[in-house]
N, CA, C, O and CB atoms as a CASP TS submission, in Angstrom:
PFRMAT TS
TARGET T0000
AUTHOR 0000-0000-0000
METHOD Language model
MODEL 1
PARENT N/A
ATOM      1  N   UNK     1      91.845 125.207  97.899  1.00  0.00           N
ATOM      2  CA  UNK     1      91.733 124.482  96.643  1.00  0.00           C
ATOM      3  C   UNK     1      92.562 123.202  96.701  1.00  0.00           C
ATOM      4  O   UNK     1      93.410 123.028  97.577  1.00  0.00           O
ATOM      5  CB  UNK     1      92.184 125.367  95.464  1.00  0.00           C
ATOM      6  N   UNK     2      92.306 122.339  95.777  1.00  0.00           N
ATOM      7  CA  UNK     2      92.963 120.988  95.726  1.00  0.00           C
ATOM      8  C   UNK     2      94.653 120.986  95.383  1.00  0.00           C
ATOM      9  O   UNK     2      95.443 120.134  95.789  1.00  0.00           O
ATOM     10  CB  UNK     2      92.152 120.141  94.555  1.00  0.00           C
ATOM     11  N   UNK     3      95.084 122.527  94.267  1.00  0.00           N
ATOM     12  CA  UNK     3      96.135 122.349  94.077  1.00  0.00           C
ATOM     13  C   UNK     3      97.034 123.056  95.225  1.00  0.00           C
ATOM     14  O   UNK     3      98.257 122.931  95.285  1.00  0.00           O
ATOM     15  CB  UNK     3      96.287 122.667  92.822  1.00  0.00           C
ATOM     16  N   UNK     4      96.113 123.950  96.288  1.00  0.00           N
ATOM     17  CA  UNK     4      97.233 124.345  97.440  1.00  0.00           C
ATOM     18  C   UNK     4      97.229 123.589  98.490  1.00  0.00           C
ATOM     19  O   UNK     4      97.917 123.896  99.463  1.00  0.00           O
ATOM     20  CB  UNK     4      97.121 125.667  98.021  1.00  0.00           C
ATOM     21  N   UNK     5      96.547 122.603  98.479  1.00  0.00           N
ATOM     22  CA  UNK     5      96.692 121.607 100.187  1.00  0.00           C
ATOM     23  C   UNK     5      97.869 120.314  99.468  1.00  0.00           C
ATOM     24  O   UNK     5      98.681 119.534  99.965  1.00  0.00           O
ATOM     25  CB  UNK     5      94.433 120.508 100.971  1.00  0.00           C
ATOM     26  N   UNK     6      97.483 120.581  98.290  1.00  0.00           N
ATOM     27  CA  UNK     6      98.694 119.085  97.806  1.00  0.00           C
ATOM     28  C   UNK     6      99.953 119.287  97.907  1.00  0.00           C
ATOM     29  O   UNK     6     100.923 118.598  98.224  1.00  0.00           O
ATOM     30  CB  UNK     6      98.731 118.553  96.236  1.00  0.00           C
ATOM     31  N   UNK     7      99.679 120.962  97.398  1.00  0.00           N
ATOM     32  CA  UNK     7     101.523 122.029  97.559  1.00  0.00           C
ATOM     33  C   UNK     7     101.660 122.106  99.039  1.00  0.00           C
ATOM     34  O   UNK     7     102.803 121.772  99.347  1.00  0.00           O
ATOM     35  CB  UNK     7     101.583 124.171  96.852  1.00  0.00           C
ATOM     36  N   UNK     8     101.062 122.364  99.892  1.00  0.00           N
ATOM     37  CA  UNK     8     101.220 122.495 101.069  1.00  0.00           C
ATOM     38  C   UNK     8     101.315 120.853 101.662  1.00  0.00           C
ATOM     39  O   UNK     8     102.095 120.805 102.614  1.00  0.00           O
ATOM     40  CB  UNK     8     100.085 123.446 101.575  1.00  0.00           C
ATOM     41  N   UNK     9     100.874 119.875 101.415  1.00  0.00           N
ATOM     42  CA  UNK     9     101.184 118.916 101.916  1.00  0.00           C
ATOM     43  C   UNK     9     102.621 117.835 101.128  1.00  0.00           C
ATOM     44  O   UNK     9     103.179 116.991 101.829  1.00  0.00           O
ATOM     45  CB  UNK     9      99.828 118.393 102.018  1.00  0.00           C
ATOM     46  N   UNK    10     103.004 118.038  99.756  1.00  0.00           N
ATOM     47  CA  UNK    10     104.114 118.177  99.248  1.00  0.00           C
ATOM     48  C   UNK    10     105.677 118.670 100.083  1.00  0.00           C
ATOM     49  O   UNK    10     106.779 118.135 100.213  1.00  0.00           O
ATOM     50  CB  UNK    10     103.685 118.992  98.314  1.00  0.00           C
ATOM     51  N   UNK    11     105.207 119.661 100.425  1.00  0.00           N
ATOM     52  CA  UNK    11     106.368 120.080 101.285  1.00  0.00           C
ATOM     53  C   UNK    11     106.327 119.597 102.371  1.00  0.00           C
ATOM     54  O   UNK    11     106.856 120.468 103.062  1.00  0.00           O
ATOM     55  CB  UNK    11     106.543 121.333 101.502  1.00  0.00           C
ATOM     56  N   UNK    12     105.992 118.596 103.174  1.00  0.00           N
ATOM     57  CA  UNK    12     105.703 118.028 104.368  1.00  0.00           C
ATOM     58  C   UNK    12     105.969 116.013 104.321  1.00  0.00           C
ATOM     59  O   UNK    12     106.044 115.350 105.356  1.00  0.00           O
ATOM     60  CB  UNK    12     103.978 118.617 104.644  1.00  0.00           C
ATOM     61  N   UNK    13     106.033 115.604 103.368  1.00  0.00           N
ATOM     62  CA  UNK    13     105.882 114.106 102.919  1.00  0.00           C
ATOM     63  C   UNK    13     106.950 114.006 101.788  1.00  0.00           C
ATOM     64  O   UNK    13     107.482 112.928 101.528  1.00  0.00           O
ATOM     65  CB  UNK    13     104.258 113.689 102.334  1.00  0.00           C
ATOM     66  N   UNK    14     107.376 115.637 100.846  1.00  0.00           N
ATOM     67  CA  UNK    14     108.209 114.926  99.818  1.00  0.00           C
ATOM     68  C   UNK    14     109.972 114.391 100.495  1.00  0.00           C
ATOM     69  O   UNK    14     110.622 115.004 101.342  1.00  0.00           O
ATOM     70  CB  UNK    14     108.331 116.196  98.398  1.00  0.00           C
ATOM     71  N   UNK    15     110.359 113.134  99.803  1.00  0.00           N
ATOM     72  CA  UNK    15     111.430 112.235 100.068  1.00  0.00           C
ATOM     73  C   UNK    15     112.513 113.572 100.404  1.00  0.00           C
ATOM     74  O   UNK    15     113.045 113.817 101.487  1.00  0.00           O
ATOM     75  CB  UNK    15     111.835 111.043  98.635  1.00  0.00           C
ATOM     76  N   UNK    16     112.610 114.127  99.469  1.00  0.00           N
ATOM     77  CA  UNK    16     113.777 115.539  99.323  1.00  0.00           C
ATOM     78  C   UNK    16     114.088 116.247 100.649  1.00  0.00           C
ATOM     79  O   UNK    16     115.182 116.739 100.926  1.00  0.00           O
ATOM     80  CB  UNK    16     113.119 116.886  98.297  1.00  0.00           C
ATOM     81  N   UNK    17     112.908 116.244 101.504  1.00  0.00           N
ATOM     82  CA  UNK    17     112.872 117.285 102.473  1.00  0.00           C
ATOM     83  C   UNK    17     112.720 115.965 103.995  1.00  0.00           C
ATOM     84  O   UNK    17     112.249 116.248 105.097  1.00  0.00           O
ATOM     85  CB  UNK    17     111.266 118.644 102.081  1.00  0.00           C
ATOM     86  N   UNK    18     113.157 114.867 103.663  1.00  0.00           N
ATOM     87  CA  UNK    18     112.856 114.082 104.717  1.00  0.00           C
ATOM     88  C   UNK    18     111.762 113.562 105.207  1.00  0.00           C
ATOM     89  O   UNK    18     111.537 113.056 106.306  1.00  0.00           O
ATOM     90  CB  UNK    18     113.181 114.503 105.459  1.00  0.00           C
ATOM     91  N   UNK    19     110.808 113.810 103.875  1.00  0.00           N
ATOM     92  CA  UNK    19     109.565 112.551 104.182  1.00  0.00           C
ATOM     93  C   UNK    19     109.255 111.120 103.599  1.00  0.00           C
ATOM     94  O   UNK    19     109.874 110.752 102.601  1.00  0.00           O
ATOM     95  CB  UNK    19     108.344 113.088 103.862  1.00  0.00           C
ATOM     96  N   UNK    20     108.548 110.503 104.043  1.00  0.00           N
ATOM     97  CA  UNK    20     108.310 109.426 103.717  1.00  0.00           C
ATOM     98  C   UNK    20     107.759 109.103 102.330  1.00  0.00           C
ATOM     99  O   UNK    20     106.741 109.630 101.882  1.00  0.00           O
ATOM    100  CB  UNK    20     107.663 109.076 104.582  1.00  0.00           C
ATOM    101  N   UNK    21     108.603 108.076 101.592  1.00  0.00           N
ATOM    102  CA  UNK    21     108.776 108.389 100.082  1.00  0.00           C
ATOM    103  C   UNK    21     107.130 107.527 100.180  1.00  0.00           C
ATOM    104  O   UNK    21     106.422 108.040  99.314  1.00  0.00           O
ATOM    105  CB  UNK    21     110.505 107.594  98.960  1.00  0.00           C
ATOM    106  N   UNK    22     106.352 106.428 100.937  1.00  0.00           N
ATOM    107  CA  UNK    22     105.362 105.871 100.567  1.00  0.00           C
ATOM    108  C   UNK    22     104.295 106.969 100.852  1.00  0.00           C
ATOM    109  O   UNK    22     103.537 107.267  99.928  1.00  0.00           O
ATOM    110  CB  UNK    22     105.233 104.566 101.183  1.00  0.00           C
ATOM    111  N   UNK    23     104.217 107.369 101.617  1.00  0.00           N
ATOM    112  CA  UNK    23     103.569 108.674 102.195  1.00  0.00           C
ATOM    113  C   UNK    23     103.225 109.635 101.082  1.00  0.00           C
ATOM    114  O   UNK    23     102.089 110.073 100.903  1.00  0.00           O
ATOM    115  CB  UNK    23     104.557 109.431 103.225  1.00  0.00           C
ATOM    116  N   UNK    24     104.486 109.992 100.203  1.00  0.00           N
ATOM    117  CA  UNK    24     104.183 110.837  99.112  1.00  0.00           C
ATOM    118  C   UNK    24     103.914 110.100  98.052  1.00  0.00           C
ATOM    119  O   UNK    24     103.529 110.756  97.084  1.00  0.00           O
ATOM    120  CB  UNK    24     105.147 111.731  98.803  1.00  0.00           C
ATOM    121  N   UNK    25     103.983 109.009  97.912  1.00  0.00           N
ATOM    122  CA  UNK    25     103.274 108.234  96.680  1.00  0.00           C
ATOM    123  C   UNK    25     101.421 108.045  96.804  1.00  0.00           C
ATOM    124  O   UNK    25     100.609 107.921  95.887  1.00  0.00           O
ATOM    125  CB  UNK    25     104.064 106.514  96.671  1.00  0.00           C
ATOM    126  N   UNK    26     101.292 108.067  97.657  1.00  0.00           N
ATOM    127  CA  UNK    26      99.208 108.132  98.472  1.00  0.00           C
ATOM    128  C   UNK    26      99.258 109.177  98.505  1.00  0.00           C
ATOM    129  O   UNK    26      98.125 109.445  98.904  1.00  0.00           O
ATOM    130  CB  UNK    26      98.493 107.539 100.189  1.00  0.00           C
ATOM    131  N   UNK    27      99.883 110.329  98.346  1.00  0.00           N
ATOM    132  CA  UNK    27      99.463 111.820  98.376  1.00  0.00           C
ATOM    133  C   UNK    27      99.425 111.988  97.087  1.00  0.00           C
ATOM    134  O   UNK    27      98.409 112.575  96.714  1.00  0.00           O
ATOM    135  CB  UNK    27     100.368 112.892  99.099  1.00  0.00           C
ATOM    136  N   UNK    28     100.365 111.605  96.031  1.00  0.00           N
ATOM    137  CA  UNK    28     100.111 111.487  94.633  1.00  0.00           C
ATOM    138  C   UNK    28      98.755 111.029  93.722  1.00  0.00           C
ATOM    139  O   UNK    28      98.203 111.427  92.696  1.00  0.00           O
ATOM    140  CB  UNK    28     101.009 110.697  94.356  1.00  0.00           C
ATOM    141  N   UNK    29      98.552 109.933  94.738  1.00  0.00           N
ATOM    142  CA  UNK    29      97.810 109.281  94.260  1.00  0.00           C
ATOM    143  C   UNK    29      96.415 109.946  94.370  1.00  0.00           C
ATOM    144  O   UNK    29      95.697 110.084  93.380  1.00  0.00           O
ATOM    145  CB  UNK    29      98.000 108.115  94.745  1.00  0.00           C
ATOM    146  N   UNK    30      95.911 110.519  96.123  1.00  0.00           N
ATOM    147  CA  UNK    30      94.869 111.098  96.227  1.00  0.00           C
ATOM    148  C   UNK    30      94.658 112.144  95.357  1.00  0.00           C
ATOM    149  O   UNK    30      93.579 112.334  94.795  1.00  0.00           O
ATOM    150  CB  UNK    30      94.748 111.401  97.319  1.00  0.00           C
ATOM    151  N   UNK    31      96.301 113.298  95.127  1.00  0.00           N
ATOM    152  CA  UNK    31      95.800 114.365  94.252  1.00  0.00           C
ATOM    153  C   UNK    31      95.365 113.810  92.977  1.00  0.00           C
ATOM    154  O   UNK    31      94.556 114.540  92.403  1.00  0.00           O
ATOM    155  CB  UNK    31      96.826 115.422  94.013  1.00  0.00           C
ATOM    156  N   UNK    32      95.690 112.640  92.312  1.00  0.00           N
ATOM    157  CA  UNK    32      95.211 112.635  90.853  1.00  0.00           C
ATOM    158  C   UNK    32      93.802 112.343  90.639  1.00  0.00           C
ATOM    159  O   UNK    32      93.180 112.717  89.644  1.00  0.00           O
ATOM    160  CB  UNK    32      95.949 111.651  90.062  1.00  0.00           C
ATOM    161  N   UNK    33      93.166 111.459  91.890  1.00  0.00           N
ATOM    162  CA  UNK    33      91.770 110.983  91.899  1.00  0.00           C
ATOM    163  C   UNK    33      91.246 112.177  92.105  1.00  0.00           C
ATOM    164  O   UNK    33      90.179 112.352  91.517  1.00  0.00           O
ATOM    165  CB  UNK    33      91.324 109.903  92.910  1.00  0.00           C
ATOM    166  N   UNK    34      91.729 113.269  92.894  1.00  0.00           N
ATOM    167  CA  UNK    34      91.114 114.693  93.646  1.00  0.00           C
ATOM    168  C   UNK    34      90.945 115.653  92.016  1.00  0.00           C
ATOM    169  O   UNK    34      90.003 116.373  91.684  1.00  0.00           O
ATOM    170  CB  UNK    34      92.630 115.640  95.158  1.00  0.00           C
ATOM    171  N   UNK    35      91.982 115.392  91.377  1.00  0.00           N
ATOM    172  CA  UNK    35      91.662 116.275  89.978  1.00  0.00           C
ATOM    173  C   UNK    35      90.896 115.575  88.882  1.00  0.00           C
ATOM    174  O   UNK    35      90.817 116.282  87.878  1.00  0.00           O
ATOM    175  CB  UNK    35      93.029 116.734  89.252  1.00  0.00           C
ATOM    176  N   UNK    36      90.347 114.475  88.778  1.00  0.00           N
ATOM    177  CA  UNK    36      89.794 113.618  88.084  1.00  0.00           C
ATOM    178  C   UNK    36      88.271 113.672  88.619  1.00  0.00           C
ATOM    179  O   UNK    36      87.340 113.905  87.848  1.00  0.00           O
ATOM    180  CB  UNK    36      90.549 112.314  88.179  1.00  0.00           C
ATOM    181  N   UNK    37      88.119 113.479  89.762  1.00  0.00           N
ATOM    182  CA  UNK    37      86.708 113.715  90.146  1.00  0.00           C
ATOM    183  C   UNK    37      86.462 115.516  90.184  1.00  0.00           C
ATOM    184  O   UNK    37      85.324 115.959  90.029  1.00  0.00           O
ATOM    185  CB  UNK    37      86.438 112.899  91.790  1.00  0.00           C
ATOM    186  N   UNK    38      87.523 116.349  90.382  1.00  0.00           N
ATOM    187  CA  UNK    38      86.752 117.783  89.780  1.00  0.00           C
ATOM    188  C   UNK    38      86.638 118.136  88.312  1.00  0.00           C
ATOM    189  O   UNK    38      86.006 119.109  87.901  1.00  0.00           O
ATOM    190  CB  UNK    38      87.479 119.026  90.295  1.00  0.00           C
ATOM    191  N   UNK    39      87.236 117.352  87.620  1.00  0.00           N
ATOM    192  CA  UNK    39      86.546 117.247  86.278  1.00  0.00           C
ATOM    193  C   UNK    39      85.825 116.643  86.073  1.00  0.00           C
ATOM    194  O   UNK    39      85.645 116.464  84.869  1.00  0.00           O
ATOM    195  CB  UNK    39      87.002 117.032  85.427  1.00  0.00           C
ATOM    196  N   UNK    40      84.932 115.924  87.001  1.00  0.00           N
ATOM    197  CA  UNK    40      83.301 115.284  86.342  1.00  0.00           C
ATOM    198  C   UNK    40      82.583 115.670  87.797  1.00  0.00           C
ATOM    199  O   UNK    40      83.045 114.890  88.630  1.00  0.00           O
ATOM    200  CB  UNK    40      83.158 113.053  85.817  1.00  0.00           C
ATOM    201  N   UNK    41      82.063 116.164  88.134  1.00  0.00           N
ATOM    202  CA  UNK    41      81.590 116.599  89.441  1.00  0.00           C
ATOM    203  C   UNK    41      79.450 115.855  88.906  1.00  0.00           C
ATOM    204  O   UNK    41      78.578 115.727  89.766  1.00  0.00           O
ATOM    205  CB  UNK    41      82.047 119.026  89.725  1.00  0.00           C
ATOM    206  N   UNK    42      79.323 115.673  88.022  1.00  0.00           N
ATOM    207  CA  UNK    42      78.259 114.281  88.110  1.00  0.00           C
ATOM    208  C   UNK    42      78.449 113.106  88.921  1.00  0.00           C
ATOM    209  O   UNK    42      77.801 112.713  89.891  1.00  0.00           O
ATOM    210  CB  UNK    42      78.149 113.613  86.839  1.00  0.00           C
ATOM    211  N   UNK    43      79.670 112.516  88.223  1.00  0.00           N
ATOM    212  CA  UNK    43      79.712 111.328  88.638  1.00  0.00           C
ATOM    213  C   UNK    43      80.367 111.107  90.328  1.00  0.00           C
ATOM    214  O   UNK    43      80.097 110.051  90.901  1.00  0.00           O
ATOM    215  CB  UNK    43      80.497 110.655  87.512  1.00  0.00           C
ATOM    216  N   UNK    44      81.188 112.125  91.013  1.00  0.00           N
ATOM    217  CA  UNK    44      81.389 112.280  92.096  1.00  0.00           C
ATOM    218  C   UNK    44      80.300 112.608  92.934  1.00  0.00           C
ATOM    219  O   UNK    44      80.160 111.882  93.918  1.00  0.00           O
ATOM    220  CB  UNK    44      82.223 112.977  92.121  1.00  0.00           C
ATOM    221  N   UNK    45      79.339 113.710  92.746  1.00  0.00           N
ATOM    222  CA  UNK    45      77.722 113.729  93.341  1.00  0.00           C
ATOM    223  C   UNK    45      77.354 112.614  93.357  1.00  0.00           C
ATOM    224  O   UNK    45      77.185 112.080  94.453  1.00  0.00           O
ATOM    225  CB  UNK    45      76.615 114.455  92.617  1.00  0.00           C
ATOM    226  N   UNK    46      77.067 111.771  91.959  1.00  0.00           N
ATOM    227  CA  UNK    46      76.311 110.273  92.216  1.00  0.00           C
ATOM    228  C   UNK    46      77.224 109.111  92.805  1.00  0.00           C
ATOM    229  O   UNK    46      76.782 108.054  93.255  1.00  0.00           O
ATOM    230  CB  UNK    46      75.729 109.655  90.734  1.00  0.00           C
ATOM    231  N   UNK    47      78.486 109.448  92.737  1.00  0.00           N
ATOM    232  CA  UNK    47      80.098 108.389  93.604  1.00  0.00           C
ATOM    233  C   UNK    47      79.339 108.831  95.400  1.00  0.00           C
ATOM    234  O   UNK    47      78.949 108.101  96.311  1.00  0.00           O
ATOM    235  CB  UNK    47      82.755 109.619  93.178  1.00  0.00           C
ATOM    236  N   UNK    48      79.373 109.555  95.330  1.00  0.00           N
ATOM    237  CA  UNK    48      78.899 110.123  97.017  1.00  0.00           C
ATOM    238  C   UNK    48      77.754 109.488  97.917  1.00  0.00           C
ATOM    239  O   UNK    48      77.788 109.076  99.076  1.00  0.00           O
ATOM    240  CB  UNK    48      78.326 111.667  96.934  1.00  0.00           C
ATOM    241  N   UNK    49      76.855 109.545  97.097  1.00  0.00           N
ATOM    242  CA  UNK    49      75.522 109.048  96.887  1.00  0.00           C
ATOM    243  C   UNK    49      75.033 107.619  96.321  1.00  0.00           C
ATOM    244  O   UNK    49      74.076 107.465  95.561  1.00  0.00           O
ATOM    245  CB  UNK    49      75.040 109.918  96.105  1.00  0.00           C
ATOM    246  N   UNK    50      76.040 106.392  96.938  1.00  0.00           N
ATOM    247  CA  UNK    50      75.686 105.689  96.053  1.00  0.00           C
ATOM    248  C   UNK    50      74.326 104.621  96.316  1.00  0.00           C
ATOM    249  O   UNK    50      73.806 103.914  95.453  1.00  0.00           O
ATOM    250  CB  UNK    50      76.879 105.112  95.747  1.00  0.00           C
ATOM    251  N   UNK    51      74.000 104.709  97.486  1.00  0.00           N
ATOM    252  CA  UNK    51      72.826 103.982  97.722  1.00  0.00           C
ATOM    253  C   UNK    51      71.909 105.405  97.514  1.00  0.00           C
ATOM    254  O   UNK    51      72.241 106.119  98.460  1.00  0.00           O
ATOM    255  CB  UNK    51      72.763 103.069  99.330  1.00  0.00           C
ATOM    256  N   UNK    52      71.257 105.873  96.980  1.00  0.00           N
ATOM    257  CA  UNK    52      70.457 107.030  96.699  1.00  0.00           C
ATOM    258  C   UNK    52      70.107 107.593  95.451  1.00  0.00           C
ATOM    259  O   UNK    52      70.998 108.104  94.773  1.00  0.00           O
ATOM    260  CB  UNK    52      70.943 107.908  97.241  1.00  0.00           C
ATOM    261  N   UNK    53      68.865 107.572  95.021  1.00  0.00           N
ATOM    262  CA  UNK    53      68.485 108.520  93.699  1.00  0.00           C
ATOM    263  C   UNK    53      69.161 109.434  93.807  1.00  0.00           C
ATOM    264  O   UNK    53      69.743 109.473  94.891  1.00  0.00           O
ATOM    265  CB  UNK    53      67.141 109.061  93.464  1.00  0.00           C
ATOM    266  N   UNK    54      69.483 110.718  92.736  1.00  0.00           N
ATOM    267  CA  UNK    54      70.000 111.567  92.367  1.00  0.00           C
ATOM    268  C   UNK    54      69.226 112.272  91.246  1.00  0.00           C
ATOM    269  O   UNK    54      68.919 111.618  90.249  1.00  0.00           O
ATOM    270  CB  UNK    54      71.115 111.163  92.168  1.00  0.00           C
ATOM    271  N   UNK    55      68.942 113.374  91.331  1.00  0.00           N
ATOM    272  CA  UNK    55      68.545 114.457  90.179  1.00  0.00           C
ATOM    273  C   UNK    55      69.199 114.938  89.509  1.00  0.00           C
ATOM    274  O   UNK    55      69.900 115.785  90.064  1.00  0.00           O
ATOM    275  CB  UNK    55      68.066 115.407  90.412  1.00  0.00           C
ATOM    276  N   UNK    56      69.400 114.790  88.171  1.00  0.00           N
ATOM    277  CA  UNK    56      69.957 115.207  87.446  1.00  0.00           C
ATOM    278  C   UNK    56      69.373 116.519  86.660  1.00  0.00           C
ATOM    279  O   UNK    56      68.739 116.330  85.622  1.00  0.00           O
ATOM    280  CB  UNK    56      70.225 114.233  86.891  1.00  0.00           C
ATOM    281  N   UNK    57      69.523 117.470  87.009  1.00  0.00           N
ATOM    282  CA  UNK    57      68.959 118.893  86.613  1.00  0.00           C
ATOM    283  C   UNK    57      69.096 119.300  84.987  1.00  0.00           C
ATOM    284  O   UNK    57      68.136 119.760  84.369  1.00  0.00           O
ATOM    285  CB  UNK    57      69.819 120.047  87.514  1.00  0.00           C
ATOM    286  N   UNK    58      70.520 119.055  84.323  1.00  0.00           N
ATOM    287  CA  UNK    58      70.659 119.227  83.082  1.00  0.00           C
ATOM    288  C   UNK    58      69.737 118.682  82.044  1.00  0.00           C
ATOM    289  O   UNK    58      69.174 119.100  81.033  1.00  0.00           O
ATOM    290  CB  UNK    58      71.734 118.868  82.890  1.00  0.00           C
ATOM    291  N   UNK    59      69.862 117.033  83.051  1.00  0.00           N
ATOM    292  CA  UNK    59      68.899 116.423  82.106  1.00  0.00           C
ATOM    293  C   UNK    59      67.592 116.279  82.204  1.00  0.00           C
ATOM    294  O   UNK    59      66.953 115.827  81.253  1.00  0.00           O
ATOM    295  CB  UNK    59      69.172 115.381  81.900  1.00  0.00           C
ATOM    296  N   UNK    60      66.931 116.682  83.500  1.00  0.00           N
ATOM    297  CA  UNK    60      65.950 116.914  83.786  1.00  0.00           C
ATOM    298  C   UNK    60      65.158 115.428  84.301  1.00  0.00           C
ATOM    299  O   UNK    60      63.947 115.311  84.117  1.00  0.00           O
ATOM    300  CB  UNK    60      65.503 117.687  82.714  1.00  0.00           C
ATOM    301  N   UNK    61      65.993 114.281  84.982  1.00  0.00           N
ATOM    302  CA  UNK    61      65.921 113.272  85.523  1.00  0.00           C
ATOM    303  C   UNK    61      66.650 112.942  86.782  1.00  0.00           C
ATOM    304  O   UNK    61      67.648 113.454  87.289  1.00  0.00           O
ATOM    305  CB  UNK    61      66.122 112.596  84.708  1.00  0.00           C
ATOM    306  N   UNK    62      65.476 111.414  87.351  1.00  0.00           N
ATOM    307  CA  UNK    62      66.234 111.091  88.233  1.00  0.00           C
ATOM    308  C   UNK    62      67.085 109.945  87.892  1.00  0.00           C
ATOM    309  O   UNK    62      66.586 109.265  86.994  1.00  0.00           O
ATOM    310  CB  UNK    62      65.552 110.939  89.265  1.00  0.00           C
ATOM    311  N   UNK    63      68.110 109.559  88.288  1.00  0.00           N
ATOM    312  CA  UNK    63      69.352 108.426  87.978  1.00  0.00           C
ATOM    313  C   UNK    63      68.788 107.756  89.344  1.00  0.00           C
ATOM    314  O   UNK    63      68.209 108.339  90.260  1.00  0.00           O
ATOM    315  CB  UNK    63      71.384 109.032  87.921  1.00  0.00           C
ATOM    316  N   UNK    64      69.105 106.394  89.240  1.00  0.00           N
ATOM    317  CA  UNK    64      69.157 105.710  90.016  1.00  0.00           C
ATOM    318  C   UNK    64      70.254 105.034  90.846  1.00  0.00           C
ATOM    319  O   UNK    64      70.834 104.191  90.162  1.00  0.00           O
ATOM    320  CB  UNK    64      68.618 105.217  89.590  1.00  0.00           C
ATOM    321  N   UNK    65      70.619 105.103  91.805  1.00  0.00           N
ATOM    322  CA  UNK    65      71.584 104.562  92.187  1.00  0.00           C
ATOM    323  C   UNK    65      72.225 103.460  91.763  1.00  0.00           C
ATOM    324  O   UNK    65      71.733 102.370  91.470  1.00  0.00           O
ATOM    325  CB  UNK    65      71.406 104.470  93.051  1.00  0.00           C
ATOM    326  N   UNK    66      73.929 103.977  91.737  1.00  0.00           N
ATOM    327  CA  UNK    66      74.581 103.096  92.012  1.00  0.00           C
ATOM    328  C   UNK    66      75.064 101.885  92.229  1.00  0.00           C
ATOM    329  O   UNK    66      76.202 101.746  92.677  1.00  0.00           O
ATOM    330  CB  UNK    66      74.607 103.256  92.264  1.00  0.00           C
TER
END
C-alpha cells in the first residue's frame, strides 16, 4: 500500500536517522500526490492515458483525451 512503502521509505531518507533532508522533502511530496490521485482514481486512469479515449462506465461514455 501507499501508506507502508512511504513508512518504509521514511525510515531510510528521514533527516533524524541520517538522511538526506531534500530526499525526504520529494518523498513527501510524491506521498501527497500518491494520496490525492487515490482519492480520484478517474482522473488518474484518464492522467495515465492522456493521448487516448477513455470509457467512462458510471457514466456510460467515452471522454476524450486529454
Amino acid at each position: 500500500t501507499i501508506k507502508t512503502a512511504y513508512k518504509r521509505m521514511a525510515k531510510v531518507y528521514h533527516p533524524d536517522v541520517g538522511g538526506d533532508e531534500e530526499a525526504f522533502k520529494k518523498l513527501n511530496d510524491a506521498h501527497e500526490q500518491m494520496l490525492s490521485w487515490a482519492e480520484h482514481p478517474q482522473y488518474t486512469s484518464r492522467k495515465a492515458l492522456q493521448d487516448c479515449w477513455s470509457y467512462d462506465g458510471a457514466a456510460s461514455r467515452w471522454s476524450p483525451p486529454l
